[in-house]
KEVEXTOR-985320 format. One record per atom (N, C-alpha, C): residue number from 1; atom name; residue in one letter; z, y, x. Coordinates in pm, whole numbers, always signed. Layout:
<node NUM, 'CA', 'a', <Z, Y, X>>
...
//
This chain:
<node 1, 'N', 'x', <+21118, -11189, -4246>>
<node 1, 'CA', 'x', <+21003, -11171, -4333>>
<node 1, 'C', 'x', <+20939, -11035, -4301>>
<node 2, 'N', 'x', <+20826, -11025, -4296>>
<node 2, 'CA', 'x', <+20751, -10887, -4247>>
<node 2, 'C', 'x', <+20656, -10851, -4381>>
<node 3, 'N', 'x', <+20670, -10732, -4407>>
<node 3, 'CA', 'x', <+20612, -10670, -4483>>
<node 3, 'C', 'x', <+20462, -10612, -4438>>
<node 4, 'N', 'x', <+20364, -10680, -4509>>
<node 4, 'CA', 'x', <+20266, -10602, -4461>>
<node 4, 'C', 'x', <+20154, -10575, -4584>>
<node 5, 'N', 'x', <+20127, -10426, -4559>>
<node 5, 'CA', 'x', <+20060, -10373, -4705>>
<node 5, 'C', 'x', <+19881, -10378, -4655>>
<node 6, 'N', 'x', <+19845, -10460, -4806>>
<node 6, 'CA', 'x', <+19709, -10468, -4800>>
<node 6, 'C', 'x', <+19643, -10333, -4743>>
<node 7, 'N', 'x', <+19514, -10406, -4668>>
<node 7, 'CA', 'x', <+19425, -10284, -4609>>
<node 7, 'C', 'x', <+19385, -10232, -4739>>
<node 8, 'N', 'x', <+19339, -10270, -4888>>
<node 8, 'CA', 'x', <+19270, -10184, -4957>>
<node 8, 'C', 'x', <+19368, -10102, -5012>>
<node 9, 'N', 'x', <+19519, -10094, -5033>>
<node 9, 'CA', 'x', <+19630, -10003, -5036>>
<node 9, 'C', 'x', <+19579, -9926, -4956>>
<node 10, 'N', 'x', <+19584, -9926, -4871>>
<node 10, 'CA', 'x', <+19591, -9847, -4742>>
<node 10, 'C', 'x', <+19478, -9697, -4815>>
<node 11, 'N', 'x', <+19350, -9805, -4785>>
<node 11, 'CA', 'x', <+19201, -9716, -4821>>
<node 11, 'C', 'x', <+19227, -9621, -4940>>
<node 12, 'N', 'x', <+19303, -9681, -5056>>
<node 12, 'CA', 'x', <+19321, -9607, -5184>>
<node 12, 'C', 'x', <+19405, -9488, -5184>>
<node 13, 'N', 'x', <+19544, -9509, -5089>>
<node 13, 'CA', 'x', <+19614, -9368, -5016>>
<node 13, 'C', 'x', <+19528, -9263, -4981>>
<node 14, 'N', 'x', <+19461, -9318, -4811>>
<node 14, 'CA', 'x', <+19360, -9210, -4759>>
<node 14, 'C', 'x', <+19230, -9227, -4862>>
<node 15, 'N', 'x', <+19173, -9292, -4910>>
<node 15, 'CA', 'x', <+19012, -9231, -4939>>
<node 15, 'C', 'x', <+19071, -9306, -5115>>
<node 16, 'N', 'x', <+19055, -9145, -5199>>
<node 16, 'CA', 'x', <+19078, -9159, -5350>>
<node 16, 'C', 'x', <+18937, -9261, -5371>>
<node 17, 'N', 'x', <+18983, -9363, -5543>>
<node 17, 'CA', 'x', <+18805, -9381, -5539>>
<node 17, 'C', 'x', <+18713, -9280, -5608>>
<node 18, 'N', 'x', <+18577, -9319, -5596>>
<node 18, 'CA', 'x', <+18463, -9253, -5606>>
<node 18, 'C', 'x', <+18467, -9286, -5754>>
<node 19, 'N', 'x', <+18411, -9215, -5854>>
<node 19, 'CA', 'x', <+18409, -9207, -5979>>
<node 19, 'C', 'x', <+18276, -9189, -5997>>
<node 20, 'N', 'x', <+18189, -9276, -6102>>
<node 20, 'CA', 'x', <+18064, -9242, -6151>>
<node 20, 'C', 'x', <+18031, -9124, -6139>>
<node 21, 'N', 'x', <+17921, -9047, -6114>>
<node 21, 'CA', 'x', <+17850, -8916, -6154>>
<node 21, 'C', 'x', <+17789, -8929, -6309>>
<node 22, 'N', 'x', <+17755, -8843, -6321>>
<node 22, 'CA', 'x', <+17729, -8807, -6448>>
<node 22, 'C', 'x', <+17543, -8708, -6450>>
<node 23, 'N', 'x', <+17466, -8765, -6471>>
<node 23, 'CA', 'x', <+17315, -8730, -6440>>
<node 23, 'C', 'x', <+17273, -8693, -6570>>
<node 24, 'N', 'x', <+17210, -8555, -6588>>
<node 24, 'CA', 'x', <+17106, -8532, -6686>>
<node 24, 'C', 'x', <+17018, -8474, -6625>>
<node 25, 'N', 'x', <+16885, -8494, -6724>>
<node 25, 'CA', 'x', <+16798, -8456, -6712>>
<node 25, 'C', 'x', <+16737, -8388, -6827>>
<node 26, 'N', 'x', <+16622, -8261, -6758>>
<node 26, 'CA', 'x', <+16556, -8168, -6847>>
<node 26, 'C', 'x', <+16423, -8121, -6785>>
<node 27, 'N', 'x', <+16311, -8147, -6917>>
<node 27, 'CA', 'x', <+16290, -8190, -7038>>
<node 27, 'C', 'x', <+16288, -8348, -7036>>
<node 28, 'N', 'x', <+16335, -8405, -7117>>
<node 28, 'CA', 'x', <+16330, -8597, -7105>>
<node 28, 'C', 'x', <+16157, -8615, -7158>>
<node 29, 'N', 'x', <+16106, -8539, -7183>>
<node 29, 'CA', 'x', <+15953, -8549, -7176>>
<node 29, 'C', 'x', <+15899, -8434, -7131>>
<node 30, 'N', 'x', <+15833, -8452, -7016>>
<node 30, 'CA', 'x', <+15746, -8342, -6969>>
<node 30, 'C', 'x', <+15581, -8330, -6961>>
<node 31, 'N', 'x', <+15541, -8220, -6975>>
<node 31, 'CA', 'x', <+15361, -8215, -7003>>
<node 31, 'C', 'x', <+15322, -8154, -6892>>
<node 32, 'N', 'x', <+15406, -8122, -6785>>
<node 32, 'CA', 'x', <+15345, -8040, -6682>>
<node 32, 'C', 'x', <+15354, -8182, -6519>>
<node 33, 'N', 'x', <+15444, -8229, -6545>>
<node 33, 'CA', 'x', <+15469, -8318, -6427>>
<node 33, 'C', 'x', <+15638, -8282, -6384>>
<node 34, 'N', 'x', <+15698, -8173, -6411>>
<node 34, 'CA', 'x', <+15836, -8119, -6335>>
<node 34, 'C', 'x', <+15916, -8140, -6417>>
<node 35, 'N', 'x', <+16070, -8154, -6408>>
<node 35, 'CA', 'x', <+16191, -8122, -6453>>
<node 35, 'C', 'x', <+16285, -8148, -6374>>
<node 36, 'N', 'x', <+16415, -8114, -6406>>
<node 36, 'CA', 'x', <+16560, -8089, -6375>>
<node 36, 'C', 'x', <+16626, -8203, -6364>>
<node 37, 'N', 'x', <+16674, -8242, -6274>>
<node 37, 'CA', 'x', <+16794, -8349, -6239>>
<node 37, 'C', 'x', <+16884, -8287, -6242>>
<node 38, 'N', 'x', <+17055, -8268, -6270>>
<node 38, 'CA', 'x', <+17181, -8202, -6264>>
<node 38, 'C', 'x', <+17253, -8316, -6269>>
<node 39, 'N', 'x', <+17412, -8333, -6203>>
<node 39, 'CA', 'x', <+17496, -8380, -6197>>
<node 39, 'C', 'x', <+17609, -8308, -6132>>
<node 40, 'N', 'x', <+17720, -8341, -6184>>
<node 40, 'CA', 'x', <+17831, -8209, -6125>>
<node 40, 'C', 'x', <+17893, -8359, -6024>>
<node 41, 'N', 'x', <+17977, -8274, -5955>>
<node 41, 'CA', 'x', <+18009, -8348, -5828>>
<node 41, 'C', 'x', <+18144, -8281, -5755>>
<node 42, 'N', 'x', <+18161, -8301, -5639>>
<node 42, 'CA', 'x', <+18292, -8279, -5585>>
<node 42, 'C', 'x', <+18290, -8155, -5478>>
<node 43, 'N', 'x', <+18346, -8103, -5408>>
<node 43, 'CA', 'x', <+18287, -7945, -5340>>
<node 43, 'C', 'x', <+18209, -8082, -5194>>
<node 44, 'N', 'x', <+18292, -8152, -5132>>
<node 44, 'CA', 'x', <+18328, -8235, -4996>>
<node 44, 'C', 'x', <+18221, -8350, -5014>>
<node 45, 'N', 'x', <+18171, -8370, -5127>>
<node 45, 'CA', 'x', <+18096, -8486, -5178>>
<node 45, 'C', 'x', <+17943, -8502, -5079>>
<node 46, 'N', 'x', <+17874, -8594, -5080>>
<node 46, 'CA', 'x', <+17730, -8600, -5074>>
<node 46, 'C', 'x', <+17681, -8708, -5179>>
<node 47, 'N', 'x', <+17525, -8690, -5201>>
<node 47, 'CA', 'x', <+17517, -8754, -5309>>
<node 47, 'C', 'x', <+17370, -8842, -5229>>
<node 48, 'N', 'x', <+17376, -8946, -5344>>
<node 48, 'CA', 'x', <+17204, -9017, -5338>>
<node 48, 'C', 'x', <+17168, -9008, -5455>>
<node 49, 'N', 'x', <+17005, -9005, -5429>>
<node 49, 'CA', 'x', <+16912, -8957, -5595>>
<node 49, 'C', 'x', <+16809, -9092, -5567>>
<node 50, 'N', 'x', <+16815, -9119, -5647>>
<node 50, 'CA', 'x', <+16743, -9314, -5681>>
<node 50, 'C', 'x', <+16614, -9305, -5767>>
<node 51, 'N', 'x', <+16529, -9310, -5707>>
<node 51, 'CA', 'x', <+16392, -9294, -5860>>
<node 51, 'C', 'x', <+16386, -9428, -5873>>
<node 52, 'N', 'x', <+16352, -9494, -6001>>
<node 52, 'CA', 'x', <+16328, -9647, -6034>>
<node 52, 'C', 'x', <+16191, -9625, -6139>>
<node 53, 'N', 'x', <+16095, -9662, -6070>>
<node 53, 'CA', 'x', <+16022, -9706, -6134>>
<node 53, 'C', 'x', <+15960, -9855, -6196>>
<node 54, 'N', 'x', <+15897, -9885, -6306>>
<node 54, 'CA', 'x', <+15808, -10043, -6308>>
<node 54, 'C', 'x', <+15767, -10108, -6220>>
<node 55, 'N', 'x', <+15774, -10242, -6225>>
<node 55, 'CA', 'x', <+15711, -10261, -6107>>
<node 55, 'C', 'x', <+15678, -10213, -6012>>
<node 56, 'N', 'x', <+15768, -10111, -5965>>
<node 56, 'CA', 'x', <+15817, -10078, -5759>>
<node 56, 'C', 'x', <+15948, -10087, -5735>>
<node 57, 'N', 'x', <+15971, -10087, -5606>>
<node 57, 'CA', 'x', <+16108, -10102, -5539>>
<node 57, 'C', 'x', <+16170, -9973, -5593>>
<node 58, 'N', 'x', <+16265, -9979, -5608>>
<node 58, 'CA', 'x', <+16391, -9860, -5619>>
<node 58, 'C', 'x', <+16346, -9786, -5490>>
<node 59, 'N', 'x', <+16383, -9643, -5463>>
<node 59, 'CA', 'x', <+16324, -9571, -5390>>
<node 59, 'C', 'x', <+16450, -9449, -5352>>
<node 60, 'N', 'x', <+16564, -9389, -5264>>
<node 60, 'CA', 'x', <+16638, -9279, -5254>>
<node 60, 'C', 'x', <+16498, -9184, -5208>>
<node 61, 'N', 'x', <+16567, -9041, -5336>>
<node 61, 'CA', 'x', <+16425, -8975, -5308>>
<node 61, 'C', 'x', <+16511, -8827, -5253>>
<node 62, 'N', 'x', <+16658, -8864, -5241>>
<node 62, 'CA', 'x', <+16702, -8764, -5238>>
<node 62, 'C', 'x', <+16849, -8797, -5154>>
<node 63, 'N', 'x', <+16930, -8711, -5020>>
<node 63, 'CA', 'x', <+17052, -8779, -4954>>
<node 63, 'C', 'x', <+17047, -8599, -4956>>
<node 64, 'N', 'x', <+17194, -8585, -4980>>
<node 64, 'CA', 'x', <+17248, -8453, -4952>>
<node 64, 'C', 'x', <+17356, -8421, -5031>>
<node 65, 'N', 'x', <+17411, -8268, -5013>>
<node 65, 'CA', 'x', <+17524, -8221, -5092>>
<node 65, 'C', 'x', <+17483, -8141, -5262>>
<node 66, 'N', 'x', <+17352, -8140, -5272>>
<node 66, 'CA', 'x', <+17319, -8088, -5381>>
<node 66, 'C', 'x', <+17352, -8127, -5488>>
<node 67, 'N', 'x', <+17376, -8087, -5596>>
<node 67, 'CA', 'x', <+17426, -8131, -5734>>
<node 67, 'C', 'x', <+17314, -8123, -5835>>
<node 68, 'N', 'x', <+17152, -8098, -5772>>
<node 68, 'CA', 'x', <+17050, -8062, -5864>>
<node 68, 'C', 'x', <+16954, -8098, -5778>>
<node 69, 'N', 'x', <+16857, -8126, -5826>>
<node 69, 'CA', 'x', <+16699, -8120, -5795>>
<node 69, 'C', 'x', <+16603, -8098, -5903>>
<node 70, 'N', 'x', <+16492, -8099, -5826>>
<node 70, 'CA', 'x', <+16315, -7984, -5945>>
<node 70, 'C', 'x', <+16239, -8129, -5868>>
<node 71, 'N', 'x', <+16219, -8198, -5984>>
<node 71, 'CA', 'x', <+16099, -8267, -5914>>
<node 71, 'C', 'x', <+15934, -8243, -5996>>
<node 72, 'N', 'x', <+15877, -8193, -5920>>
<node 72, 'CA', 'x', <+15739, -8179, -5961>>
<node 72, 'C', 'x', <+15645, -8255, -5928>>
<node 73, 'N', 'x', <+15489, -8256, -5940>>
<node 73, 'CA', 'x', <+15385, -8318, -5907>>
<node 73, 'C', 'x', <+15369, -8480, -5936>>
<node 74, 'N', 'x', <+15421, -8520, -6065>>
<node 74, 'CA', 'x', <+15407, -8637, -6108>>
<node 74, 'C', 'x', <+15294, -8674, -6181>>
<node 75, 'N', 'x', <+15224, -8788, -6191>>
<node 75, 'CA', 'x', <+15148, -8792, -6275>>
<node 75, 'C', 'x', <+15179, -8904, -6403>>
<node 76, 'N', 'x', <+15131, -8873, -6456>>
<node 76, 'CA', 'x', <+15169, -8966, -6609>>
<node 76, 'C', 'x', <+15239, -9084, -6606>>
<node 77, 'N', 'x', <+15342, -9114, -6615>>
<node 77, 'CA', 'x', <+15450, -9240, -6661>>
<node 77, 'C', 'x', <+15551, -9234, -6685>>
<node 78, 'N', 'x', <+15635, -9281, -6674>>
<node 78, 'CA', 'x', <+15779, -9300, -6734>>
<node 78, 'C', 'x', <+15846, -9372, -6557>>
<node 79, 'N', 'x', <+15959, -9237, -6538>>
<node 79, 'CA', 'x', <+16019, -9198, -6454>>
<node 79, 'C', 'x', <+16195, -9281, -6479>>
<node 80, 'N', 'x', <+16255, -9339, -6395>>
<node 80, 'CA', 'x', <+16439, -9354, -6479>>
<node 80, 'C', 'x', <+16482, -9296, -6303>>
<node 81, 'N', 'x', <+16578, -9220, -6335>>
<node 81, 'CA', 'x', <+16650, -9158, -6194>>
<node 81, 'C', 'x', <+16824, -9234, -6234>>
<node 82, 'N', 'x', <+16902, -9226, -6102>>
<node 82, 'CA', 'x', <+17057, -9245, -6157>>
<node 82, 'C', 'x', <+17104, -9186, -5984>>
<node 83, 'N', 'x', <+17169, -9153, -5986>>
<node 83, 'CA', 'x', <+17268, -9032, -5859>>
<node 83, 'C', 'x', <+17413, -9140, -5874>>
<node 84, 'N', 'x', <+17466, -9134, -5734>>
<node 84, 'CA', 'x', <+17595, -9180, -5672>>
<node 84, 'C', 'x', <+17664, -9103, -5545>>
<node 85, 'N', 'x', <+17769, -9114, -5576>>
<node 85, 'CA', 'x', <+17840, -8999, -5459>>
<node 85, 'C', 'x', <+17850, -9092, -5370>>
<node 86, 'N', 'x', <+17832, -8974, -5202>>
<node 86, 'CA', 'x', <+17942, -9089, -5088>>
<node 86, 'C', 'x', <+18035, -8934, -5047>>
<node 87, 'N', 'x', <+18156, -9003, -5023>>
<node 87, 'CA', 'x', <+18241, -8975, -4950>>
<node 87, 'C', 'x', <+18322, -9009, -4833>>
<node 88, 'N', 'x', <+18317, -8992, -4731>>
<node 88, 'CA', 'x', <+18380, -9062, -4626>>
<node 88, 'C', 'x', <+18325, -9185, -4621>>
<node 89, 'N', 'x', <+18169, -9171, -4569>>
<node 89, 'CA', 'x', <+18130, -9307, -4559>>
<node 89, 'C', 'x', <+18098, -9445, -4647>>
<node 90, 'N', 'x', <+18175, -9428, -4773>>
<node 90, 'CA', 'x', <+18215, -9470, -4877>>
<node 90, 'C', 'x', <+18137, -9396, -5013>>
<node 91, 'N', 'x', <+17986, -9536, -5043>>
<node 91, 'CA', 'x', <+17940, -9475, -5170>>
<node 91, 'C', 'x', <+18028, -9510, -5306>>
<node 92, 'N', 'x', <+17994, -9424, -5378>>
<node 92, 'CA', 'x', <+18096, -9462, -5542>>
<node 92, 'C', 'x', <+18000, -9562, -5614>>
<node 93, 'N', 'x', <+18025, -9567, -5750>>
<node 93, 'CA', 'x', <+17908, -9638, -5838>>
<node 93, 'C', 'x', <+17750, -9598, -5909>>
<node 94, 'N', 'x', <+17658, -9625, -5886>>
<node 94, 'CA', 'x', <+17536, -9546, -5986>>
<node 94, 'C', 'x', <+17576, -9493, -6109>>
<node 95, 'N', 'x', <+17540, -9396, -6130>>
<node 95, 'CA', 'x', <+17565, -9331, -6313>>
<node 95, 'C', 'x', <+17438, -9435, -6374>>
<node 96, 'N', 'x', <+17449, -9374, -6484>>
<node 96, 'CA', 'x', <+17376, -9430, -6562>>
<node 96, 'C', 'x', <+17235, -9382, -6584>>
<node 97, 'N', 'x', <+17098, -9497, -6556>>
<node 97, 'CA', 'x', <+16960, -9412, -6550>>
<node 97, 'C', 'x', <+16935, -9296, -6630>>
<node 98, 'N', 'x', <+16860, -9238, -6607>>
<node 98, 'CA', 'x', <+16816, -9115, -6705>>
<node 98, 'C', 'x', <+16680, -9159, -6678>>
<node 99, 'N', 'x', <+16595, -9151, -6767>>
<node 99, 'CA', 'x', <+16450, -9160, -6841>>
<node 99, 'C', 'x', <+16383, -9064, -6845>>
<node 100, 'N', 'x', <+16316, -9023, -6741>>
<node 100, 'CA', 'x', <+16163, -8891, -6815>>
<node 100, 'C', 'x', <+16063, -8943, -6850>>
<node 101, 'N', 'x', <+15960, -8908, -6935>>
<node 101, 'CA', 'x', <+15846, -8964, -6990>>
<node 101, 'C', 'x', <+15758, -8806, -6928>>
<node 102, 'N', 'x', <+15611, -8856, -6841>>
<node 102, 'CA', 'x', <+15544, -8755, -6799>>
<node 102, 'C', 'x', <+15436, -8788, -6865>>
<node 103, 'N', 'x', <+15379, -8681, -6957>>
<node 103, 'CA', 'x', <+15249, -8668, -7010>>
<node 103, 'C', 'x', <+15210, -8562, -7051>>
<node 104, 'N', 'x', <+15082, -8589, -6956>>
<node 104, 'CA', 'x', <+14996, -8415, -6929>>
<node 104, 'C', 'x', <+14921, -8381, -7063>>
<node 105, 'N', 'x', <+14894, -8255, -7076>>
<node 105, 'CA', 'x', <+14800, -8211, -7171>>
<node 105, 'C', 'x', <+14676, -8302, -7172>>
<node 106, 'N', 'x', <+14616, -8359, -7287>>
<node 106, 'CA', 'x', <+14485, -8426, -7249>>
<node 106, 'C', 'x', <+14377, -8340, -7256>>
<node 107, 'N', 'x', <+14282, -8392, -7155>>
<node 107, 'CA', 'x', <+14162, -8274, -7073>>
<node 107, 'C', 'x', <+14111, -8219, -7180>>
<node 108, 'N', 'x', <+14092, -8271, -7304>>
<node 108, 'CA', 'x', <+14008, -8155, -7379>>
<node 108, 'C', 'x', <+14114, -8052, -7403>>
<node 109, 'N', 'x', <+14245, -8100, -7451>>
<node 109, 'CA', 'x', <+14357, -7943, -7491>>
<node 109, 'C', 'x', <+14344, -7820, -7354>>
<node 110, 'N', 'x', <+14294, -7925, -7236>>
<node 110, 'CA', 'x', <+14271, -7809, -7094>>
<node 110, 'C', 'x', <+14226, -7746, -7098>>
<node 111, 'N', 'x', <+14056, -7822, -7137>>
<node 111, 'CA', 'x', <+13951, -7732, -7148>>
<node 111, 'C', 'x', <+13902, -7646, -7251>>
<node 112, 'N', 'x', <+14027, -7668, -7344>>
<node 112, 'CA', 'x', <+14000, -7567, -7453>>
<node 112, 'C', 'x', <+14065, -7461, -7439>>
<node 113, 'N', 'x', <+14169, -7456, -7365>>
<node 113, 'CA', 'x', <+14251, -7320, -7302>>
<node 113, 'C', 'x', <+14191, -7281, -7226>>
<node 114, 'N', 'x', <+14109, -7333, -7147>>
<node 114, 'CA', 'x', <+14030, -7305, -7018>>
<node 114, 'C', 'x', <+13924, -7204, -7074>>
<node 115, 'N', 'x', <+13850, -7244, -7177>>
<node 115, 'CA', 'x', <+13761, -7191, -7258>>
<node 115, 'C', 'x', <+13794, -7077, -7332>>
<node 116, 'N', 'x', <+13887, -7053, -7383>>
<node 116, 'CA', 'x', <+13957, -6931, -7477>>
<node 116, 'C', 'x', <+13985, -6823, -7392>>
<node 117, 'N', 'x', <+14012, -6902, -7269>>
<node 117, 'CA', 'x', <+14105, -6749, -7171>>
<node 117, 'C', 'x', <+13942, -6741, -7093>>
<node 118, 'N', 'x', <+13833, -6829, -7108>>
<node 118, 'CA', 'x', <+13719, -6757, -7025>>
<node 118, 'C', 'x', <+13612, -6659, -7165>>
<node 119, 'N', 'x', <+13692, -6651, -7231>>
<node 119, 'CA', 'x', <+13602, -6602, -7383>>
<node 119, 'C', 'x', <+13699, -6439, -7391>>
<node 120, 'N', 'x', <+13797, -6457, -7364>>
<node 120, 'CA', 'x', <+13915, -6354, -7338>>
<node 120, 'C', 'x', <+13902, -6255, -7228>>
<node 121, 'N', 'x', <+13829, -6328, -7141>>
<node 121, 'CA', 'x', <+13806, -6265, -6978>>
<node 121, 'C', 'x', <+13664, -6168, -7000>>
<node 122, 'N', 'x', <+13581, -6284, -7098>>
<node 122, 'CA', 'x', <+13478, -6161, -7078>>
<node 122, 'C', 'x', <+13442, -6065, -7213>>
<node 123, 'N', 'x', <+13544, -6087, -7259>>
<node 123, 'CA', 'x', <+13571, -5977, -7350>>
<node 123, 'C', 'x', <+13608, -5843, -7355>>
<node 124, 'N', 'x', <+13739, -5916, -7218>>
<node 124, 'CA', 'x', <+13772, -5762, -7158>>
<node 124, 'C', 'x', <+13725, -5680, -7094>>
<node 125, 'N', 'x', <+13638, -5760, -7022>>
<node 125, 'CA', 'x', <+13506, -5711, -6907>>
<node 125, 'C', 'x', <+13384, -5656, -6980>>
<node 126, 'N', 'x', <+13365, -5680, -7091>>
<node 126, 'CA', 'x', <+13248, -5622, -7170>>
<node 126, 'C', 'x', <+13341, -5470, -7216>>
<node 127, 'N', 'x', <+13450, -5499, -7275>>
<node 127, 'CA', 'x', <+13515, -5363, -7287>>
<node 127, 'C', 'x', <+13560, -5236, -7190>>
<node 128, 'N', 'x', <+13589, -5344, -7058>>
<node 128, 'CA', 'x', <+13571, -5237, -6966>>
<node 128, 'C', 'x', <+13413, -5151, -6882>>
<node 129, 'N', 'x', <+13327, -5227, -6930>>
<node 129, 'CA', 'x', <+13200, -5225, -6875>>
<node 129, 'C', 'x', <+13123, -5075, -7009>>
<node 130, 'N', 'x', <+13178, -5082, -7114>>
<node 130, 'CA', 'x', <+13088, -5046, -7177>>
<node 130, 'C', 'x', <+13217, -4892, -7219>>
<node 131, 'N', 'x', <+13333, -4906, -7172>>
<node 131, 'CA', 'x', <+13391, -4719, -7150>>
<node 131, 'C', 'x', <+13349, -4662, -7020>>
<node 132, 'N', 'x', <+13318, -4749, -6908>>
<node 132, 'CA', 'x', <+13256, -4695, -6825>>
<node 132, 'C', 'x', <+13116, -4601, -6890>>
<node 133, 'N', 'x', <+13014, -4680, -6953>>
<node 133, 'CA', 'x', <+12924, -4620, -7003>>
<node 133, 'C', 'x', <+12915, -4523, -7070>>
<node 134, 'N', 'x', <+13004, -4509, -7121>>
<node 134, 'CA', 'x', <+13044, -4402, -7257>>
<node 134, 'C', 'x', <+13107, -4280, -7178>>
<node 135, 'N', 'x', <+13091, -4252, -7036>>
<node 135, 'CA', 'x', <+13168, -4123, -6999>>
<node 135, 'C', 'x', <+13057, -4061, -7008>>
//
């Protein structure tokens, strides 16, 4: 009788398994377009970063050893990300999505800041214009 030990024994000796990551995100609503992806991870690890949007294909927006990303320049919708380790060739399981909601200031709140800091600008400029005069 010959003893012979399953190949996935084998794999589980040399290659431990991969364990979910763990993904947050910051702010889960943003007004500028940017925020924070984080997930802690392994020193030896590499990771994949998954954007899923509505109606589009799943998308890796991200392959590397990083445990973070800044994603900026979005425009208005609702974002879900989820991160998975590979190790040795060998990816682990998706964490669980994380959700950003992107929504910009609406144009009048713009142009009313826009307006205050140009009412501000020449305020200061009338004040600097008129100690000049006064020497």
């Amino acid at each position: 009788m010959s003893t012979h030990i399953p190949i996935f024994l084998l794999a589980a000796l040399f290659f431990p398994p991969l364990y979910a990551v763990e993904l947050s995100v910051s702010p889960e609503t943003s007004n500028t377009g940017s925020f924070d992806l984080r997930w802690q991870g392994e020193a030896d690890a590499r990771y994949e970063l998954e954007e899923l949007r509505p109606n589009r294909p799943a998308r890796i927006i991200y392959r590397g050893p990083d445990t973070a990303r800044v994603i900026t320049g979005l425009p208005n919708g609702q974002y879900a990300y989820r991160v998975r380790n590979i190790q040795h060739n060998i990816a682990g399981g998706w964490s669980e999505a994380e959700t950003v909601l992107v929504q910009h200031h609406p144009l009048t709140r713009a142009l009313a800041f826009f307006g205050i800091g140009l009412l501000v600008f020449h305020a200061t400029l009338a004040v600097i214009i008129r100690g000049e005069e006064s020497r």
